[in-house]
Every structure is written in C-alpha cells, then in structure tokens.
N, C-alpha and C positions, 0 to 999 in steps of 0.2 A: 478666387471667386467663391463668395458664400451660397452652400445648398440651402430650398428655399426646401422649408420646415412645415411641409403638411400636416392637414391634421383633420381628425372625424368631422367636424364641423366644413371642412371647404369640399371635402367629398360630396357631401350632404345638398349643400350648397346646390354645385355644378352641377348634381343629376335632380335635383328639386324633389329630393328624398326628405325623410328626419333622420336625424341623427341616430336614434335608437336603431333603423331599420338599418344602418351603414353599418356602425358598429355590431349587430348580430350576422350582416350578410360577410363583415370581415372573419369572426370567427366560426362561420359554419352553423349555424345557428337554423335547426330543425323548422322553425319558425318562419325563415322568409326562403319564398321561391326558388326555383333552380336557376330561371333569368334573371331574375334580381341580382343575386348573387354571381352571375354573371357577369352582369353590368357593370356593379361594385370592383369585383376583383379585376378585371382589364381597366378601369378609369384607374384605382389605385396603382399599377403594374407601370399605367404612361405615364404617371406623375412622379414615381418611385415614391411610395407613402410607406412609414415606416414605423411603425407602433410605437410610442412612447413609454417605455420600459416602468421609469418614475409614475407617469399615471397611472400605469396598472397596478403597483407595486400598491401605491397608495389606496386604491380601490378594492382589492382583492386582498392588504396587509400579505402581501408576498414578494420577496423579491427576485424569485426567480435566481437565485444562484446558492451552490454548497461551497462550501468552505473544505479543504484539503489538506490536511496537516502532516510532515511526515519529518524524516531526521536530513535527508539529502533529495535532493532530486536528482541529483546527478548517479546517485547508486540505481545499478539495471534494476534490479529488483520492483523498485519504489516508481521507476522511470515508467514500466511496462504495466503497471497495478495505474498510474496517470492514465494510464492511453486509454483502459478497459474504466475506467470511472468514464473518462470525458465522451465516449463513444456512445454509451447509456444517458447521461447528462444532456447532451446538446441535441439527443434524439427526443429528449421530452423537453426542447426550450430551454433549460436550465443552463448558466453560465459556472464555470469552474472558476473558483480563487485559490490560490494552492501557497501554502507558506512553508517553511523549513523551520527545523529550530533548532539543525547542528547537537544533535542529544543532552540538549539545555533544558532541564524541566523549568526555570525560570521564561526563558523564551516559546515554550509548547505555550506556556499558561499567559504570555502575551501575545501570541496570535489568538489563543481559543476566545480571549474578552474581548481583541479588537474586532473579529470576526462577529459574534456572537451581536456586540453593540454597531455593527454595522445594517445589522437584520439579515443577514445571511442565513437563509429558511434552513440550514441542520449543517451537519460537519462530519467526515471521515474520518479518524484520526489513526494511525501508528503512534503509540507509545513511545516518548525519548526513555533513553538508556538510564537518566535521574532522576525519573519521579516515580515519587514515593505518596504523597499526600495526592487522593485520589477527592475529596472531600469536595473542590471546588467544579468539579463533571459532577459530581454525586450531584450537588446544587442544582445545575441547570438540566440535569436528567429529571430530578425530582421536579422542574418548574415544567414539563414540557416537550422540551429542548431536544430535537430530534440527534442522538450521536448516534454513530454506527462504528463501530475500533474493528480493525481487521491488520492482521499479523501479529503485531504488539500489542494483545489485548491484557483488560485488568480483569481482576477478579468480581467482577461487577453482575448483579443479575438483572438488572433491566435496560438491558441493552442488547441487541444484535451484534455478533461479532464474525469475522471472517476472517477464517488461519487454514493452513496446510495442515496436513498431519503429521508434524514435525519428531513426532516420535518414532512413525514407522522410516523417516526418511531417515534419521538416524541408523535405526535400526539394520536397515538394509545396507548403508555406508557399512557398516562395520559386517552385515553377512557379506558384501563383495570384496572386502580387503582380507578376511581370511579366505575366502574363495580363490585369492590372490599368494597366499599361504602365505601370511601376515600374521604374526602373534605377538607383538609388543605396540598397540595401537596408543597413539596418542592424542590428545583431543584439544583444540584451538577453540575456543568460544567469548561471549561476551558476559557482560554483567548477569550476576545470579537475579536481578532484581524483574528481570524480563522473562515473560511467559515462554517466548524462543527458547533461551537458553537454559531454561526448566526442562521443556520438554526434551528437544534433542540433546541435553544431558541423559537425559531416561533411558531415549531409542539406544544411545553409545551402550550407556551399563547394561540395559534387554541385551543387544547383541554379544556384550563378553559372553554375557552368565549363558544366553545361548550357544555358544561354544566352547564353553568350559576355560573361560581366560577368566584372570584376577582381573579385578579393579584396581588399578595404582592410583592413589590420588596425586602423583608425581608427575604425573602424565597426562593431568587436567589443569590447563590454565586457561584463565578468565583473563581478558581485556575489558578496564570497565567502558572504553566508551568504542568499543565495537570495531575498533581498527582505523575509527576515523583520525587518531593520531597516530603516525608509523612510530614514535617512540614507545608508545606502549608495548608495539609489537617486538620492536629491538631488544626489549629486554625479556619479554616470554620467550624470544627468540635465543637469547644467552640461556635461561633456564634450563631450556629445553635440549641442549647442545651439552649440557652436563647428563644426560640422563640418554638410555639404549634405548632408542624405538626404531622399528621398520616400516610405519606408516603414519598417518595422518589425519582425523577425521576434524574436520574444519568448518562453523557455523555461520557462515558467512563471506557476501561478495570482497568488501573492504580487507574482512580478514584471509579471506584468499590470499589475495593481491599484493596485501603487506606481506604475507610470510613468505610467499614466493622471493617478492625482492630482498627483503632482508637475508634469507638464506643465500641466494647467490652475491652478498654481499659478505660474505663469510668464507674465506677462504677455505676453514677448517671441517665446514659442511658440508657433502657430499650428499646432493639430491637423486642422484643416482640411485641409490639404494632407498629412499623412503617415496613410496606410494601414498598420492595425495586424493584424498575426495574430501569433496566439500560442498555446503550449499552456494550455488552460485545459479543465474538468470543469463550470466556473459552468454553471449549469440559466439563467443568465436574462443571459445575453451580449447579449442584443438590447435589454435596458434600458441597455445602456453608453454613453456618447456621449465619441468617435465608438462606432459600432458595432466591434464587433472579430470576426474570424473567427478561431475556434475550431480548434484542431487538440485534436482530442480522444482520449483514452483509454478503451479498454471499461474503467473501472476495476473495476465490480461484477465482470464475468468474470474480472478478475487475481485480484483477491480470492478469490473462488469458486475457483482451480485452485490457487493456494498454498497456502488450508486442505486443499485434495485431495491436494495433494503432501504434504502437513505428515503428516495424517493414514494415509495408506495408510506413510510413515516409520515414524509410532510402532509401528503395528499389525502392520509387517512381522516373520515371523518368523522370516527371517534378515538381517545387515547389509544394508543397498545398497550393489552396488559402480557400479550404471548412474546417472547423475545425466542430467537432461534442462532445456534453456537454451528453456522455452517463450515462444513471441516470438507478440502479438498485435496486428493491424492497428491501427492511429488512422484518424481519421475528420475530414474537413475541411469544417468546417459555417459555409458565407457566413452573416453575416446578411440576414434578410428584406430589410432597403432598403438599397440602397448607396449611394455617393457618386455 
C-alpha cells in the first residue's frame, strides 16, 4: 500500500490557512503565533507530513548532506571518526554519504567528483595512502567547495584539518618501551607519502635521541598501502626476522593486526620476547596475544569537530579566509597484565 504524499499546500488547505503561514509555522518561524504553530504541527503529526528534502534543496541550493571519504570503513579507527561525524551531522539535519577508496588515489578522486556533482554541500576526506597530485581539491577548494581532511591531511593552507598528535604518541610509545628496558626498537609503518607516517616517524626518532639509542634505518620499514595487503606485511615481516630487535613501535590498526598474524605464522619467531605498541582504536586489545599497548586516538571527538568544521563552512555566510590545524592528544593504554 502506497503512503499518500502530503504536502504544504493540503496543510494549508485543511486549516484555511496560506501556504506561506504553513510553511513558516513548520519551521518555527518568529513570525507566526504560538497557536498557529500549534495547530500546524498536530494536523502535520496526524497526517505524517514529511518535508520534501528535493524542494528544499532546490530552494535554498543545499542539499542537506556531506560527503565522507576514507580508505576502509571497516578499520576501528575510520569506523569510530563515522559515528562522531554522523552524531554532529544528523543533529543539524544533515544526511552522511560515506564512500571508501581501498588506498586508490584513482578511486579517492572518483568519489570526490561524483560527490562533488551530486551537490553534496562539502566533504570529509582522509587521504589514500597514493595520491600525490593534490591539484584537483586545490580546484574546488579554490571554487568554494567546503573540504575539511582530518587524520590524512595535505599540505594545503586553505583548509581546516583534524589530526592527533602523532608525534607525541609516538614519542611516548617508544618513552614506555624503554621504560619496559627495551633498547633495539623497531618500527612498522606505512607509506612516506602520508602526513601519519611523517609524523610518528619523528615521535620514534624524538624518543631514541631521547634516550640516547641510535637510529637504525634497518629497523624502519614502510608498507606502502598500510597493511591493507597481508602480503606486504609477510615480507616486512621476513625483513625484520633477519635483524635483533626487542620491541616494536607500530603505526597502525591493519598493521597491528597483520604483524601479529604473520609472526605467529612463523615458526622461527618468538613473540615472547618482543614488546609491541602500536596505534590502534581496537576496543578489545587485551584479547590479543601477546597483549599490545595501545596508543590511541579520541577518534569519536576528530569526527565530532570535522563535521563542526565542515558544517559551520557550509553555513557561513561569508567565504572563510581563517582556516584552523585542530591537533587532539592520544592516549597510551598498557594492557591489564604484562610480561
């Protein structure tokens, strides 16, 4: 059975109101009475009357929804940064479209145009792990076009961005594994091409030179596409198996997760003896064996200030020329039992 399809005008109609007076008493509108508005909102409530999203869109040139762009959804990370976007979003009416691009900068840069030419009033993005060619955002930054980048941001200045401070969470990884009397630390990361993997390269090398350890560049390897393939990881993982370390500093959830299994996929590896910390959002780290310590991200709150930013963009009603680089602490969480 087809719902029957109200509209301003049968409102209108039924209470022998105008139309204008309906549609100001639907949106609160300082303008018409407390009873009127009354009246309006209970007849609308019996009939279920339900705003026609398109005609507003068309009226006001907004569509009421942001655009979400990131590498996985399925990574906790990226998962818990959705919940804090859509939380802020649907609290101000806005609808979430959220696309992935599997660390494809060919695929980031065919959601951004389909989005973009769908009229989706502004976009989120995390950076995939392959682009390089920033030129075609610089475009519709330069047209406008409200983006806000948070975690995986570019080196862009008109733009608002939202990251942790991946430097100090490094850092602190590597002050708690010598606190662990750890002195041959080795580091798991992703592609040089990403802001992440700049910075928490930095916090690693801060914390040697803070402790008086060398830098081995032997004991720094890169994954370029972030651990989303375990193969890449098998083979950092043989690398790594040639070379003496007693711990681990690790930049990411994926690449947690591969190195764990690939090491206990390896006879000749003895996890026993290497102490792992890493960035990771996993809710249940303490099931892991060995246990892993967590360097963790508020991601709900990045989430929650991007849509903030995103939003107070579209609604501005003049350009932004002030753009703001919001940086939010990590959190370094031991597990309950240690070695």
């Amino acid at each position: 059975m087809a719902f029957e399809n109200y509209t301003i005008k049968d409102i209108a109609k039924a209470l022998n109101l105008s139309t204008s007076t309906v549609s100001r008493a639907l949106r609160d509108s300082y303008e018409i009475s407390a009873d009127t508005k009354k009246v309006v909102l209970e007849y609308a409530e019996k009939i279920n009357y339900r705003a026609n999203p398109i005609a507003r869109s068309l009226k006001e040139r907004r569509s009421y929804s942001i655009g979400v762009i990131v590498t996985e959804i399925a990574n906790n990370f990226f998962s818990q940064v959705i919940d804090g976007i859509e939380s802020v979003a649907y609290s101000k009416n806005y609808q979430v479209v959220i696309s992935q691009m599997r660390e494809s900068s060919v695929r980031e840069r065919l959601n951004v145009e389909h989005l973009y030419s769908r009229s989706t009033d502004g976009l989120l993005i995390a950076l995939s792990s392959e682009t390089t060619d920033l030129s075609y955002l610089e475009h519709l930054i330069g047209k406008g076009f409200p983006i806000v980048f948070f975690d995986r941001v570019p080196n862009l200045a008109a733009c608002h961005k939202v990251i942790a401070d991946n430097r100090q969470g490094g850092f602190d990884a590597i002050q708690y594994l010598v606190g662990k009397g750890k002195r041959k630390i080795a580091h798991l990361t992703g592609t040089k091409k990403l802001s992440i993997t700049r910075e928490r390269l930095e916090g690693y090398k801060m914390g040697l030179e803070a402790n008086g350890l060398p830098y081995i560049p032997e004991l720094v390897k890169h994954c370029e596409y972030g651990g989303l393939h375990q193969d890449e990881i098998e083979q950092v993982v043989t690398e790594l198996l040639q070379e003496e370390y007693d711990a681990i500093f690790i930049s990411g959830d994926k690449l947690s997760m591969g190195y764990l299994q690939a090491m206990k996929e390896r006879p000749e590896a003895d996890l026993t003896q290497i102490e792992v910390t890493g960035f990771t959002n996993s809710k249940v780290v303490n099931l892991f064996s060995p246990p892993l310590t967590a360097v963790r991200q508020p991601a709900f709150e990045m989430g929650e200030k991007a849509a903030e930013l995103l939003i107070q963009q579209i609604e501005s009603k003049h350009p932004i020329e002030e753009f703001e680089t919001i940086v939010f602490p990590t959190t370094l969480i031991a597990p309950r039992t240690s070695r």
